[in-house]
C-alpha positions as CSV (number, residue, x, y, z in Angstrom):
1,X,-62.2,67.5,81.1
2,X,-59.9,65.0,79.8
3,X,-59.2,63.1,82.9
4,X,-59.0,63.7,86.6
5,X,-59.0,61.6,89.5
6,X,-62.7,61.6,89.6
7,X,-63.0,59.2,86.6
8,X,-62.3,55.8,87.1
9,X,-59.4,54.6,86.1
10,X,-57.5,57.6,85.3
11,X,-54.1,58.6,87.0
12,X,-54.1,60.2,90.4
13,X,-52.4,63.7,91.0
14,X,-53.5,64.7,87.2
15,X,-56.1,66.4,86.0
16,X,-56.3,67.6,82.0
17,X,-58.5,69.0,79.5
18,X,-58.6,71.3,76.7
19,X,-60.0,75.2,76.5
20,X,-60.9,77.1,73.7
21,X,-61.0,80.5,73.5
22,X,-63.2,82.7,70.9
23,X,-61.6,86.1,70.0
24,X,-61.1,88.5,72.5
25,X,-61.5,85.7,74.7
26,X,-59.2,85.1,77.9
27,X,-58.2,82.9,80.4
28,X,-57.6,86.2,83.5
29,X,-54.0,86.1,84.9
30,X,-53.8,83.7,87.7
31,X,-51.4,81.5,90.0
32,X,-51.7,78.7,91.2
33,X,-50.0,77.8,94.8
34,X,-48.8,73.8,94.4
35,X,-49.7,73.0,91.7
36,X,-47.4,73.5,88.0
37,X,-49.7,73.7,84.8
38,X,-48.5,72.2,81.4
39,X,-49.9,73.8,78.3
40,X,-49.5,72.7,74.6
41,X,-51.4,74.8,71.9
42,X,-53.0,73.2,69.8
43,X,-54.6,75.8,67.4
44,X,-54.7,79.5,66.4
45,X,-52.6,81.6,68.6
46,X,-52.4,83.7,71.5
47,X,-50.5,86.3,73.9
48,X,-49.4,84.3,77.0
49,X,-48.1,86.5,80.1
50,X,-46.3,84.7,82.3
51,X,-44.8,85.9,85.4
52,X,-44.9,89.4,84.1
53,X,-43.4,88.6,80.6
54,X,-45.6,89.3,77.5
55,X,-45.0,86.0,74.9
56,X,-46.4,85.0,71.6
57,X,-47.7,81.8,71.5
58,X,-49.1,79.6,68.7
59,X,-49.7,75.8,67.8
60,X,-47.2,73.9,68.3
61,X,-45.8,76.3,71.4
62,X,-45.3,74.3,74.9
63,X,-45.1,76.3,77.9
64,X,-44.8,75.6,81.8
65,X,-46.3,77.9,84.8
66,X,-44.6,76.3,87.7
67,X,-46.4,77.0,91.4
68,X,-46.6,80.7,92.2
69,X,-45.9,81.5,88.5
70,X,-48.8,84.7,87.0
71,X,-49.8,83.4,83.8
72,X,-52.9,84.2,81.4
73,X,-54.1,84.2,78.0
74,X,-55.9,86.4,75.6
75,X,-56.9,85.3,71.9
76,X,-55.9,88.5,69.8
77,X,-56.3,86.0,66.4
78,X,-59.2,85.8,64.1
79,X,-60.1,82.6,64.7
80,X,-60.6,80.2,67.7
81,X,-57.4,79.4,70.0
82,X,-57.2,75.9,71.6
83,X,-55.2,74.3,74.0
84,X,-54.4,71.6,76.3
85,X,-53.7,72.1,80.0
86,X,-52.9,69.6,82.5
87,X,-52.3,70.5,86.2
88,X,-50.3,68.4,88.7
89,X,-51.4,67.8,91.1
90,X,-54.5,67.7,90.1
91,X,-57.3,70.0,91.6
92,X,-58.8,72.1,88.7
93,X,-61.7,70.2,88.2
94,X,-62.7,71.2,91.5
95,X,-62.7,74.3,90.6
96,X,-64.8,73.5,87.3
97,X,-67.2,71.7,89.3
98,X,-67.9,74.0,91.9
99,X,-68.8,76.9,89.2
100,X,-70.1,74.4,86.2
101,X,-73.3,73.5,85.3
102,X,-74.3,70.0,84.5
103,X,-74.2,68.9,81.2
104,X,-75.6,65.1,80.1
105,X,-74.8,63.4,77.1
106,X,-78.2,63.9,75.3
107,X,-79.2,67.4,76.6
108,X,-78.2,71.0,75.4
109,X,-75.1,72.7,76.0
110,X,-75.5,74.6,79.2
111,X,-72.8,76.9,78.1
112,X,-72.9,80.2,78.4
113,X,-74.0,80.9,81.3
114,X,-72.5,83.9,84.1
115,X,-69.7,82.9,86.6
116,X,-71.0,82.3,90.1
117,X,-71.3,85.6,92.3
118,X,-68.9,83.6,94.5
119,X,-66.5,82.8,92.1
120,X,-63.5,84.5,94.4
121,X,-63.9,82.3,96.9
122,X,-64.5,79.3,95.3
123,X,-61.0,79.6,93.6
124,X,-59.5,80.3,96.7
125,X,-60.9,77.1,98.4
126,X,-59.8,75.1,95.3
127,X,-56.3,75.5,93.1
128,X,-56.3,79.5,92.6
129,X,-53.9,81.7,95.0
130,X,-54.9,85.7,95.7
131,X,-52.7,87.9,93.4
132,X,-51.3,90.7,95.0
133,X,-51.1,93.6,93.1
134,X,-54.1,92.3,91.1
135,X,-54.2,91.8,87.6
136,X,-54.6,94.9,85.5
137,X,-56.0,95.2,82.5
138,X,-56.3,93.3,80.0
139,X,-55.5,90.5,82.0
140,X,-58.3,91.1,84.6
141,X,-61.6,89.2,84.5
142,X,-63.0,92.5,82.6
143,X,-64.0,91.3,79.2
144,X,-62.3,92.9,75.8
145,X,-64.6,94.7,73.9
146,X,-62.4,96.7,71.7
147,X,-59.7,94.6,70.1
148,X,-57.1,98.3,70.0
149,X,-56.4,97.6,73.1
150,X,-53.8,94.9,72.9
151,X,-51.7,97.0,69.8
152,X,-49.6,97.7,73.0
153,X,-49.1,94.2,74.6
154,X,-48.9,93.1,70.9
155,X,-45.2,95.3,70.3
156,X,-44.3,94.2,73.9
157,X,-44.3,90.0,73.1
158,X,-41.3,88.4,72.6
């Protein structure tokens, strides 16, 4: 986490921070219901969906999910994918918080470790809306094992 209203000093109504994802790695489609998310990509590239739209994104790319918008991300490079979000308002670190695990400054990386068996509701009590249909695959929470399966959504980005 970059900032977020819990650290001192930092703006209120903002929270930021930067994911990476390995590949095959994904980021499930998701909403979010006040809040718009900001991404800009910083390395490698990726297929963005957002609100049903299939879009090829790579560094340099900007792109906005406003409230209510579906949006995910799958790494189909060969190399990692990194970028920066920031949500207003804030509220994702709640979220990160609530299904983290602690990590000091001098101990090992916790990382990784399974989602909480409670993960559904946590999002729903935080910055995550319910989908309805829910996602299909690939952009479910299912992981990718076999890499063929995005030739499809590959031919389908814009």
């Amino acid at each position: 986490m970059l900032t977020s209203p819990r650290f001192a000093g930092a703006p209120a109504g903002l929270s930021a921070g930067i994911q990476e994802l390995p590949p095959l790695g994904k980021i499930r489609e998701h909403a979010h219901p006040a809040q718009t998310e900001i991404f800009w990509i910083m390395e490698g590239q990726a297929l963005a969906r957002l609100d049903g739209v299939v879009r090829r994104i790579t560094a340099g790319t900007f792109m906005v999910a406003p409230p209510h918008a579906r949006h995910g991300f799958i790494n189909d490079g060969g190399g990692p994918y990194r970028m920066l979000w920031m949500l207003a308002p804030a509220g994702l670190e709640d979220f990160f918080v609530a299904i983290g695990k602690p990590r000091s400054a001098d101990g090992p990386d916790p990382t990784p470790y399974p989602r909480p068996a409670d993960t559904g509701t946590i999002e729903l009590s935080t910055v995550f809306e319910t989908l309805d249909p829910p996602p299909a695959a690939p952009w479910d929470t299912a992981p990718i094992t076999d890499p063929a399966v995005l030739e499809t959504i590959r031919r389908e980005a814009i």
